[in-house]
MDTraj code that builds the backbone (N, CA, C; nanometers):
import mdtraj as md
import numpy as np

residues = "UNK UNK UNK UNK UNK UNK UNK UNK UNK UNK UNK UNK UNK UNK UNK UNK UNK UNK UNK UNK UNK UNK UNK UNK UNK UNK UNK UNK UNK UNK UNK UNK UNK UNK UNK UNK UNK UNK UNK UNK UNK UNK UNK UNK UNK UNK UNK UNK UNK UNK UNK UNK UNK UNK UNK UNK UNK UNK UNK UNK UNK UNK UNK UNK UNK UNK UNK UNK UNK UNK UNK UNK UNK UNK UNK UNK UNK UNK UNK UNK UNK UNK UNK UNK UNK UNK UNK UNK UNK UNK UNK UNK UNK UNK UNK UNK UNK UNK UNK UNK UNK UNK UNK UNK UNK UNK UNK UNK UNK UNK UNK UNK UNK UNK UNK UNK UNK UNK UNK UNK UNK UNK UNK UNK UNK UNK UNK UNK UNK UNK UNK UNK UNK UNK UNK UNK UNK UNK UNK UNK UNK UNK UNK UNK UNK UNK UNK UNK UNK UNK".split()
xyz = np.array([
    [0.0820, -0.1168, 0.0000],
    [0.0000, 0.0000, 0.0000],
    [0.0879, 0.1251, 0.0000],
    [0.0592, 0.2360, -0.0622],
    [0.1653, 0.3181, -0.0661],
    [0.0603, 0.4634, 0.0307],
    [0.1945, 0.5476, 0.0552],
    [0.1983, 0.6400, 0.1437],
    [0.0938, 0.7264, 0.1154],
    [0.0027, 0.8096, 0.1835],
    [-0.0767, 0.9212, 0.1086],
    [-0.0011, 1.0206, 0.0736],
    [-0.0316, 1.1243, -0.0167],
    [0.0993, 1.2583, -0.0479],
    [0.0634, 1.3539, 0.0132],
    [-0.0552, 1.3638, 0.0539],
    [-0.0695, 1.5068, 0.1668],
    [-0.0380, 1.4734, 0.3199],
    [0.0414, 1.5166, 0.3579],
    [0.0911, 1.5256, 0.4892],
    [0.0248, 1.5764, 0.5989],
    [0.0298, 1.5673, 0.7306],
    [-0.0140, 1.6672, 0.8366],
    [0.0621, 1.7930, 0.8022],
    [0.1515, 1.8226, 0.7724],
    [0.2088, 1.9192, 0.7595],
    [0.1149, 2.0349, 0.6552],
    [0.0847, 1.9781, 0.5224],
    [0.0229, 2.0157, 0.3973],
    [-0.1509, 2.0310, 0.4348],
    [-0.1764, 1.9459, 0.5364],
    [-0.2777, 1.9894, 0.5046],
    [-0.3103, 2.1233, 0.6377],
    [-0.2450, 2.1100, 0.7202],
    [-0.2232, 2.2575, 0.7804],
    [-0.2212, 2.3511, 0.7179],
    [-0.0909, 2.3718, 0.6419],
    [-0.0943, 2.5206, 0.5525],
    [-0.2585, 2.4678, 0.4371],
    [-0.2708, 2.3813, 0.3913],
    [-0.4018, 2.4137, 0.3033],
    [-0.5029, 2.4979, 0.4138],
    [-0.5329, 2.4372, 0.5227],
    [-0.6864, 2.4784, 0.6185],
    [-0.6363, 2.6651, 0.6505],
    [-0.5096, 2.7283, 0.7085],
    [-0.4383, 2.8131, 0.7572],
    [-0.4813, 2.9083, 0.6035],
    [-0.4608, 2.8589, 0.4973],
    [-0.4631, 2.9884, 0.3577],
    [-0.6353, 2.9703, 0.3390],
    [-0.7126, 2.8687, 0.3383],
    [-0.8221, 2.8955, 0.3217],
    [-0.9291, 2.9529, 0.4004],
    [-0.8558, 2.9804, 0.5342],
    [-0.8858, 3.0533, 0.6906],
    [-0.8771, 3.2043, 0.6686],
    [-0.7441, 3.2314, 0.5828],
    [-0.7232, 3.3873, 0.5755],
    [-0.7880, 3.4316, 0.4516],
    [-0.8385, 3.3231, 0.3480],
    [-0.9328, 3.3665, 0.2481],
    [-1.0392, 3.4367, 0.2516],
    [-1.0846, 3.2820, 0.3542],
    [-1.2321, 3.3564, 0.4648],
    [-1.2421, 3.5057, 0.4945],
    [-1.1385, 3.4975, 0.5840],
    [-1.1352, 3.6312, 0.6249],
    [-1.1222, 3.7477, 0.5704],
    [-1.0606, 3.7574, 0.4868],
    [-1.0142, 3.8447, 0.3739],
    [-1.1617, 3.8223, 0.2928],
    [-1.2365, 3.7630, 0.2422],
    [-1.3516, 3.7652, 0.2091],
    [-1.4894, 3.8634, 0.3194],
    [-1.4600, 3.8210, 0.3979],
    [-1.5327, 3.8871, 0.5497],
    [-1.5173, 4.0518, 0.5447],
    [-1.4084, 4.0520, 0.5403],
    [-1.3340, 4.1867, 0.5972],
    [-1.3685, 4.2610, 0.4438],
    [-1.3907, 4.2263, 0.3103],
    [-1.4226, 4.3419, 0.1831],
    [-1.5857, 4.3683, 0.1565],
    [-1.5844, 4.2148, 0.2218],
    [-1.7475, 4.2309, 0.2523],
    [-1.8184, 4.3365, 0.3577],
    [-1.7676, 4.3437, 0.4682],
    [-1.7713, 4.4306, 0.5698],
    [-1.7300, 4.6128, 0.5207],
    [-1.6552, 4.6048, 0.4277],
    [-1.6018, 4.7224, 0.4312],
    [-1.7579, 4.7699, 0.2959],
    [-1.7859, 4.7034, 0.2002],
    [-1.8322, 4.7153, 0.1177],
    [-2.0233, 4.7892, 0.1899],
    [-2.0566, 4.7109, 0.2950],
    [-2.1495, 4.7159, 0.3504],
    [-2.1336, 4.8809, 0.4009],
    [-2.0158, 4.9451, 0.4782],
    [-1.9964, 5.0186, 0.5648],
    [-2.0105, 5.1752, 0.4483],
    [-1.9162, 5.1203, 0.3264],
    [-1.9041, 5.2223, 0.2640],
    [-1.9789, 5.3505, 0.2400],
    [-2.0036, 5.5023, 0.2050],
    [-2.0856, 5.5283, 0.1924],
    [-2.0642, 5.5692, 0.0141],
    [-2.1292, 5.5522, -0.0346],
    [-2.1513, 5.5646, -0.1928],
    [-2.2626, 5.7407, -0.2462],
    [-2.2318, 5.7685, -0.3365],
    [-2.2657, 5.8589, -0.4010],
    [-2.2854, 5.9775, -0.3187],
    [-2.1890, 6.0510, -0.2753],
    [-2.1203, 6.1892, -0.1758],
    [-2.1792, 6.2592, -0.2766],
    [-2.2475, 6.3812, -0.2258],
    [-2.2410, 6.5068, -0.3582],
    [-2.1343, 6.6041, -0.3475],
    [-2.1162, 6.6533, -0.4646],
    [-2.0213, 6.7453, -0.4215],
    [-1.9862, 6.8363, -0.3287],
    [-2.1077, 6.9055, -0.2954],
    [-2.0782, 6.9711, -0.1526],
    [-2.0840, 6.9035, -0.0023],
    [-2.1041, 6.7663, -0.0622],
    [-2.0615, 6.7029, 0.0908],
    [-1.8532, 6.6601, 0.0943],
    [-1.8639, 6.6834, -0.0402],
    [-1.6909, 6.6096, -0.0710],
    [-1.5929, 6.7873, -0.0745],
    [-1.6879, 6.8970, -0.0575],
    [-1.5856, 7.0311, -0.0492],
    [-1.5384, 7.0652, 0.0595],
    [-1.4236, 7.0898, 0.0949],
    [-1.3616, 7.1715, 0.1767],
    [-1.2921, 7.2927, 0.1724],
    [-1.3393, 7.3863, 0.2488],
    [-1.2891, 7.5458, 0.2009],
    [-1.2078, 7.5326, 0.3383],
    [-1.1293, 7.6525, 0.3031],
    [-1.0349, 7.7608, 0.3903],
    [-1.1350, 7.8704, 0.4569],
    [-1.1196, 7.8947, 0.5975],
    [-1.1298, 7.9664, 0.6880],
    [-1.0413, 8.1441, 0.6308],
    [-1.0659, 8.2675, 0.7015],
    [-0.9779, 8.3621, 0.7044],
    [-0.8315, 8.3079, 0.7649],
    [-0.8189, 8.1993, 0.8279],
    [-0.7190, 8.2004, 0.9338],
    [-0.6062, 8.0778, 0.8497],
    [-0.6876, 8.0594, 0.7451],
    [-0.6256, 7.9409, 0.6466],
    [-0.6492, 7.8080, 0.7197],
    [-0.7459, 7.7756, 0.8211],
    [-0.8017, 7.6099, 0.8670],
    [-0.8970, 7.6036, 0.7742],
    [-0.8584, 7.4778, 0.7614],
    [-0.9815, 7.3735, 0.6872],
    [-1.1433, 7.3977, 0.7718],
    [-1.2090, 7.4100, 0.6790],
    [-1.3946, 7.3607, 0.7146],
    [-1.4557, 7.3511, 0.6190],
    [-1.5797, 7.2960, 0.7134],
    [-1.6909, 7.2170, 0.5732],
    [-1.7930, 7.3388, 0.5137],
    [-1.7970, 7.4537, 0.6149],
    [-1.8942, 7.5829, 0.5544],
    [-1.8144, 7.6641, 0.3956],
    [-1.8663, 7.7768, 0.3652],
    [-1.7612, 7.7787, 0.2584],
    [-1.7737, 7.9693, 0.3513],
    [-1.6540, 8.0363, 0.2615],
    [-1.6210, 8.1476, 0.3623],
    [-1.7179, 8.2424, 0.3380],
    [-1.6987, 8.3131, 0.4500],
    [-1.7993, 8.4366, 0.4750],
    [-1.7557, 8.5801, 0.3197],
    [-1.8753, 8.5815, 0.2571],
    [-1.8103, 8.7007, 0.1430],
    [-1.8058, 8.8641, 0.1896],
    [-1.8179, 8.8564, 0.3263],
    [-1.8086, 8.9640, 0.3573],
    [-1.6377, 9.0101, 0.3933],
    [-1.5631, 8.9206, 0.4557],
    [-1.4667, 8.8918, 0.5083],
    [-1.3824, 8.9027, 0.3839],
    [-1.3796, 8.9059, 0.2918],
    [-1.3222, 8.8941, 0.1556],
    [-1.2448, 9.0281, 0.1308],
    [-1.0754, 8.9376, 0.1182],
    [-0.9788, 9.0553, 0.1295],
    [-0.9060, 9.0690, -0.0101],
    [-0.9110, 9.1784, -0.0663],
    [-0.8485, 9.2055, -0.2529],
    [-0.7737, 9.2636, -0.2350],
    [-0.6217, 9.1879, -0.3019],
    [-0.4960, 9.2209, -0.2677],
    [-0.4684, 9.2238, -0.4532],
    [-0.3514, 9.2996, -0.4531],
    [-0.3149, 9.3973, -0.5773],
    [-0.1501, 9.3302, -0.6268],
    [-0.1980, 9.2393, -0.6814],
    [-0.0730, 9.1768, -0.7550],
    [0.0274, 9.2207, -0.7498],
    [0.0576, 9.3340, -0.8152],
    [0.1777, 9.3898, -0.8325],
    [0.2120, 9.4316, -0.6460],
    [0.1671, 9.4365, -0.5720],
    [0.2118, 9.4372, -0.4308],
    [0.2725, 9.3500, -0.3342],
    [0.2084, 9.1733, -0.4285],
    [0.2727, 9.0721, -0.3990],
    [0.4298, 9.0366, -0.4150],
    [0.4885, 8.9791, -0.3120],
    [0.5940, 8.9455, -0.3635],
    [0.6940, 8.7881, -0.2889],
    [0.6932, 8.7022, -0.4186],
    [0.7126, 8.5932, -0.4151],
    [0.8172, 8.5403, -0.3833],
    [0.9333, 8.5675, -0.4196],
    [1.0347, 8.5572, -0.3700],
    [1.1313, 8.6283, -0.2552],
    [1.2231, 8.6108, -0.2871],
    [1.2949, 8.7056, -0.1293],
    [1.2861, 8.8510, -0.1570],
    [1.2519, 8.9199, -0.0644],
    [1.2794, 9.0674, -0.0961],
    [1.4146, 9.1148, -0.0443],
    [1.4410, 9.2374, -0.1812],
    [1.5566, 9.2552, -0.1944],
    [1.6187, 9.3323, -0.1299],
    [1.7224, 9.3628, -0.0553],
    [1.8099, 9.3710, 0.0249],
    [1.7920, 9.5389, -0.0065],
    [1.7390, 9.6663, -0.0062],
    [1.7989, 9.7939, -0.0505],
    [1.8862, 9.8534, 0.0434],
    [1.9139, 9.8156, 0.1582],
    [1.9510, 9.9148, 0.2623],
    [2.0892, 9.8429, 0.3041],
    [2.1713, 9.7813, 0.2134],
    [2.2787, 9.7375, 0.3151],
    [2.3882, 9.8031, 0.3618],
    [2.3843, 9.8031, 0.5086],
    [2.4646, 9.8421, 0.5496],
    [2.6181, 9.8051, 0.5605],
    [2.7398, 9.9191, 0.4729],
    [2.8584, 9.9321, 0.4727],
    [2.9140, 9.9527, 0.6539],
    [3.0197, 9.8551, 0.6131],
    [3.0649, 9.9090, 0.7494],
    [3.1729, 9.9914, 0.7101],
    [3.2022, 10.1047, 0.8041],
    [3.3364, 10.1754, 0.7579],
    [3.4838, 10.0756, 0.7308],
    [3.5888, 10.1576, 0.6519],
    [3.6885, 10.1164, 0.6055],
    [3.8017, 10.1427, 0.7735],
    [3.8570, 10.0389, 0.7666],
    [3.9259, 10.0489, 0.9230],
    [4.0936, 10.0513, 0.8377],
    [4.1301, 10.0595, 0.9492],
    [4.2961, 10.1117, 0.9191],
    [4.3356, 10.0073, 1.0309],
    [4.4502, 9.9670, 1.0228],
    [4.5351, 9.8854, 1.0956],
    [4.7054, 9.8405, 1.0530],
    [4.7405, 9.7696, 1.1179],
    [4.9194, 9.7288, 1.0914],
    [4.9202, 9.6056, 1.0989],
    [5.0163, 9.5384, 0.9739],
    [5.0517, 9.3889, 0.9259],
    [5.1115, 9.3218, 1.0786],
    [5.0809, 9.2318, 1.0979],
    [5.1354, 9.1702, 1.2653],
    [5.1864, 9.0295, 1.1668],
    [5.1764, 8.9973, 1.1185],
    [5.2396, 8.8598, 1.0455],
    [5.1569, 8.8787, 0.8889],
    [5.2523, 8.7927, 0.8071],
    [5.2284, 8.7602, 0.6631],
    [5.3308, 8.7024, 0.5749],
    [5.2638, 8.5665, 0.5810],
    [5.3472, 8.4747, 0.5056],
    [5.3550, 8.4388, 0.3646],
    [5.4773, 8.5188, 0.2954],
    [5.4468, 8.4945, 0.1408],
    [5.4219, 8.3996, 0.0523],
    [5.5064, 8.2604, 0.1044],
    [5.4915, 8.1629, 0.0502],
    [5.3229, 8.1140, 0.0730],
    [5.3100, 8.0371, 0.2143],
    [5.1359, 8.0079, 0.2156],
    [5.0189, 8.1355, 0.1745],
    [5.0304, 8.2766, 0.1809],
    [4.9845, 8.3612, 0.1418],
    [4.8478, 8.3917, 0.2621],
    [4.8758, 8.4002, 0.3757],
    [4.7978, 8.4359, 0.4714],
    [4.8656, 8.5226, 0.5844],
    [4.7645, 8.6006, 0.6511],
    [4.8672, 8.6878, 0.7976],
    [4.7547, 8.7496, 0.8604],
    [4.8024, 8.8462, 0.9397],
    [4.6917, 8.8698, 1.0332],
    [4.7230, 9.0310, 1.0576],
    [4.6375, 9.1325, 1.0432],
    [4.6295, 9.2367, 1.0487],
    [4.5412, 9.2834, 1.1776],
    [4.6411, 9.3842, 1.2554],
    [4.6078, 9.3981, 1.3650],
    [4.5026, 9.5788, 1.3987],
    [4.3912, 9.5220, 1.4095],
    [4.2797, 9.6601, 1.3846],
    [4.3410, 9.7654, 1.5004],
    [4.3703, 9.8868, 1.4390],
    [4.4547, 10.0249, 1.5802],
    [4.3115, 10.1009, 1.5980],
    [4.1622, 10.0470, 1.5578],
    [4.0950, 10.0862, 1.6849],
    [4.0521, 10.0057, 1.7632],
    [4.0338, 9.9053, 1.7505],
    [3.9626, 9.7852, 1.8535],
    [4.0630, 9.7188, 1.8914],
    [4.1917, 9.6693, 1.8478],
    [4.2639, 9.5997, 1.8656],
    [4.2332, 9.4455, 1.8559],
    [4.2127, 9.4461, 1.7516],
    [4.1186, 9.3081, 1.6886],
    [4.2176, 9.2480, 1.6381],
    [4.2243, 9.1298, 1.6174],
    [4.3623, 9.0541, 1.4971],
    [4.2470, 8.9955, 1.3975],
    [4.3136, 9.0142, 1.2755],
    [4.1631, 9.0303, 1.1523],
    [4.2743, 8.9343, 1.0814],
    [4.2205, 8.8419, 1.0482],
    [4.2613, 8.7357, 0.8820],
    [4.2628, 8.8019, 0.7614],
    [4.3914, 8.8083, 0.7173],
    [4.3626, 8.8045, 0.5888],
    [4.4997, 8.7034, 0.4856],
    [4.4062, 8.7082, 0.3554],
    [4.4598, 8.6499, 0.2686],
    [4.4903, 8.6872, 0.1205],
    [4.6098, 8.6119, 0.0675],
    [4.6790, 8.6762, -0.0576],
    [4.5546, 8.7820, -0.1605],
    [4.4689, 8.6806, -0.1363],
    [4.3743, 8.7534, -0.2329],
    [4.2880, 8.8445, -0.2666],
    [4.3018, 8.8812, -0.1247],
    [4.2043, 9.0312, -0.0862],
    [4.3145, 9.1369, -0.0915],
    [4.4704, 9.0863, -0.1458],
    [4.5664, 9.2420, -0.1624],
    [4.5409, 9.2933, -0.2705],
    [4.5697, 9.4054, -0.2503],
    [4.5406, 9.4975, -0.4535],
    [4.6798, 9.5192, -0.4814],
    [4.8015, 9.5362, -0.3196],
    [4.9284, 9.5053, -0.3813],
    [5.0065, 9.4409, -0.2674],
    [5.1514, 9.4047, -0.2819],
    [5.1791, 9.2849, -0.1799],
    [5.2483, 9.3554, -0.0334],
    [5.2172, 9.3165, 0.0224],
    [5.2199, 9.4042, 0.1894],
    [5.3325, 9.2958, 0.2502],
    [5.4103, 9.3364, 0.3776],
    [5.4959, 9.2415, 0.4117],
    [5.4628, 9.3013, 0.6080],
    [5.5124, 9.2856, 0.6666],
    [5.4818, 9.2914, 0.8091],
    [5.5258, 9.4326, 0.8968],
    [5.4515, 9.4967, 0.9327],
    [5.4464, 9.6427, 1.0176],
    [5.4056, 9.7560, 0.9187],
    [5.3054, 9.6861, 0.7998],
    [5.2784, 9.7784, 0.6775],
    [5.1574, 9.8561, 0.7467],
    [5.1121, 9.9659, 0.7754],
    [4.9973, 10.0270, 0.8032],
    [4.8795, 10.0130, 0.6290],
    [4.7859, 9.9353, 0.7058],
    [4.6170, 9.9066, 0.5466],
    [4.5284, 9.9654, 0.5904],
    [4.4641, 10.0040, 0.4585],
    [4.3301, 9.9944, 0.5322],
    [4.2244, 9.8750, 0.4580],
    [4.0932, 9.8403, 0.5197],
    [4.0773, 9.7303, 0.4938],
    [3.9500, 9.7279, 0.5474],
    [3.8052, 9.6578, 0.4777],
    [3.7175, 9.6122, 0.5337],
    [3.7006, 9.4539, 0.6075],
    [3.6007, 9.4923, 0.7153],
    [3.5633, 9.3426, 0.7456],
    [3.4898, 9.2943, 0.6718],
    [3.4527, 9.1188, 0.7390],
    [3.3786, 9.0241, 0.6156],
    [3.3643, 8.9435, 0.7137],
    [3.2633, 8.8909, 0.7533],
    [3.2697, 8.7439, 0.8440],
    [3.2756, 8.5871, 0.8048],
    [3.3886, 8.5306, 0.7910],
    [3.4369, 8.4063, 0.7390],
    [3.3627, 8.3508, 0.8227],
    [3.4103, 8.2000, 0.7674],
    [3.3294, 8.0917, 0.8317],
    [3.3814, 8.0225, 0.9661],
    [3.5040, 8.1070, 0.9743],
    [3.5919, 8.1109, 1.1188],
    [3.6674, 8.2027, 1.1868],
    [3.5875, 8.3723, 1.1348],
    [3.5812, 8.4824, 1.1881],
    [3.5838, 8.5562, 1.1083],
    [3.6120, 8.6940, 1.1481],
    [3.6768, 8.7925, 1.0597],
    [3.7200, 8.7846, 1.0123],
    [3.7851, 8.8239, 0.8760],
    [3.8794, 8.8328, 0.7449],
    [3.8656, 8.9704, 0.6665],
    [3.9381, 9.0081, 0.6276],
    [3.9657, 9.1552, 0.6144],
    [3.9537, 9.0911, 0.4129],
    [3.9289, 9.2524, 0.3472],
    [3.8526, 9.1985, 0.2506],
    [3.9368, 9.3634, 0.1625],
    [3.9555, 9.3735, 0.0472],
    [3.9853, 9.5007, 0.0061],
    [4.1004, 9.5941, 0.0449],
    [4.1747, 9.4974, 0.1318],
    [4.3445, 9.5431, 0.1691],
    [4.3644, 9.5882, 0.0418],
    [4.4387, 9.7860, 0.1118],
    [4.4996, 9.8608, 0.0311],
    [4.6100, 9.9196, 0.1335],
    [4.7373, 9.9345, 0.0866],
    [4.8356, 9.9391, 0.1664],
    [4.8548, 10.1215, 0.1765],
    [4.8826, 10.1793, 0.2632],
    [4.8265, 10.3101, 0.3169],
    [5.0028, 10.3557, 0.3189],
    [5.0880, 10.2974, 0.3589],
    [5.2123, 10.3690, 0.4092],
    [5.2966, 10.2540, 0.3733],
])
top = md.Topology()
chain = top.add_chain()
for i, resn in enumerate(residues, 1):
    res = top.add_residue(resn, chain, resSeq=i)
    for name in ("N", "CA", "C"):
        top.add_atom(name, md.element.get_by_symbol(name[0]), res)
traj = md.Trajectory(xyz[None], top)
């Protein structure tokens, strides 16, 4: 007599997938029942409030504010007022020709200000009196427009 081919094993997973069929049958059935069908449109609208919240009324037309295009403005507004800081004067305290960096020492605050080859208009060497704007680097001050004074 030979063996049967469905196993205890096989026929577990068969009963286990035709269990979650069920259910999964149950559960579209259930949802299908619950659904609500044919919304009209003004049950499916949602307006904006003055305050920009969501609701289901639509807004008051009294409340109704007319704004003038050309007054809008979309992107960043533009900077008109920037403020220059004055041109400061100071003396070379170090400057290294080869790496092309040094440090200029401010004679009113007594600040030590960065600067580099590339902000000279000509080449400065150490106890040169500049004058020179600030600039705020990404690891302080740096002097910007070195012009050598004396």
């Amino acid at each position: 007599m030979a063996k049967s081919q469905e196993t205890f094993n096989k026929k577990e997973k068969q009963k286990k997938k035709l269990k979650e069929r069920q259910d999964k049958a149950e559960k579209m059935q259930e949802r299908k029942t619950k659904a609500k069908k044919g919304k009209s449109l003004d049950e499916m609208m949602a307006y904006l409030d003055e305050n920009g919240n969501l609701s289901s009324t639509p807004p008051d037309v009294r409340k109704k504010k007319i704004f003038n295009i050309k007054d809008m403005q979309i992107s960043v507004p533009k900077q008109e007022d920037i403020i220059q800081e004055p041109v400061r004067t100071g003396m070379v305290t170090f400057f290294n020709q080869d790496k092309g960096y040094g440090f200029i020492k401010d004679l009113q605050t007594q600040e030590s200000v960065f600067i580099h080859a590339n902000q000279l208009s000509e080449p400065i060497k150490e106890q040169d009196k500049v004058s020179f704007e600030v600039e705020m680097g990404p690891k302080g001050p740096s002097a910007i427009n070195v012009i050598k004074t004396s």
